[in-house]
C-alpha positions, 0 to 999 in steps of 0.5 A, a space after each residue: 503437344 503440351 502448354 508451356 508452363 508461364 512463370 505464373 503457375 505455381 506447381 502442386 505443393 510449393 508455394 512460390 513467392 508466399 512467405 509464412 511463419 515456422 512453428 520455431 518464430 510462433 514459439 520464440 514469440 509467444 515465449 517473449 509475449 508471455 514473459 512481457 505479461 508476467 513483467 506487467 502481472 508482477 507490477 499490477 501485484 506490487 501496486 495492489 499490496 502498496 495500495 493495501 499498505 496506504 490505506 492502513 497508514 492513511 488510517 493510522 494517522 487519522 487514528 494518531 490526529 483523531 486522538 490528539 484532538 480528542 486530548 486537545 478537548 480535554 482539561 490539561 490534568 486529564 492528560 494521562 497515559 493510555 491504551 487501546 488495542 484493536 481498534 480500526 476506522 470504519 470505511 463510512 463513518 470514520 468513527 473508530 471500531 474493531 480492528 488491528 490497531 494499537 494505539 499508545 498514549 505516553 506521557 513524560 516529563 520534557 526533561 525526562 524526569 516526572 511530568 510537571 503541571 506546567 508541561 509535559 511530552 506527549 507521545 502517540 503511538 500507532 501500531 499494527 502487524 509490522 509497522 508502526 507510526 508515532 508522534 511526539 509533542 510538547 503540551 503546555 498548560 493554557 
C-alpha cells in the first residue's frame, strides 16, 4: 500500500509556496536602475564642466584685480591704454603666464571726449574663447 502525501511534500518540479522573479521584472528593473544612473551621470558631467567654467572666472577677475593694482602703483600719467594676449595665472605662484586670456586696458575721457589730467575711465577687460568679464572705474589724480 502507498503513504499518503501530507501537505508538506512538495511534488517533482513545482515549487509551492516559493516566490521568485521573471525575467520580465529583472529587465523592467534594470532598465529603471539604468536610466536612474544616467540622471546622476549627466549631473556629475554638468557639475564637472560648471567647475571648469569657475576656475577660469576666478582667474579672470584675479587678472582683472592684479592689473588695477598694478596701475593703482603706477604715477597717474602713465595710465595708458594697453594689451596683453594669452596670458593665464599659473596654479602655484599666481603669477601671470602663457594662457588663453585676453586682457584689455582702455582709457576715455568721463565725458566721452579726450582724457583730462584730472580724471579719466578706466576700463579693464578680460576675455577668453566665449566670455568675457569687464570692469570700469573713475581714476582721479591724487
Amino acid at each position: 500500500m502507498r503513504p499518503a502525501l501530507s501537505a508538506g511534500v512538495i511534488t517533482k518540479g513545482i515549487r509551492a509556496g516559493r516566490g521568485g522573479f521573471s525575467i520580465i521584472e529583472v529587465l523592467v528593473s534594470s532598465v529603471i536602475l539604468i536610466v536612474a544612473l544616467m540622471g546622476f551621470l549627466s549631473v556629475a558631467i554638468s557639475a564637472t564642466n560648471l567647475d571648469g567654467k569657475n576656475k577660469d572666472q576666478a582667474k579672470a577677475i584675479i587678472l582683472l584685480h592684479d592689473k588695477y593694482e598694478e596701475l593703482k602703483n603706477t604715477t597717474f600719467s602713465t595710465i595708458a591704454a594697453s594689451t596683453e594676449s594669452n596670458i593665464d595665472l599659473d596654479i602655484v605662484t599666481g603669477a601671470p603666464v602663457a594662457g588663453k586670456f585676453n586682457r584689455t586696458v582702455t582709457v576715455a575721457a568721463i565725458d566721452g571726449t579726450t582724457p583730462t589730467t584730472v580724471a579719466v575711465n578706466l576700463t579693464i577687460t578680460i576675455s577668453w574663447p566665449g566670455h568675457s568679464i569687464s570692469q570700469t572705474s573713475i581714476i582721479m589724480k591724487p
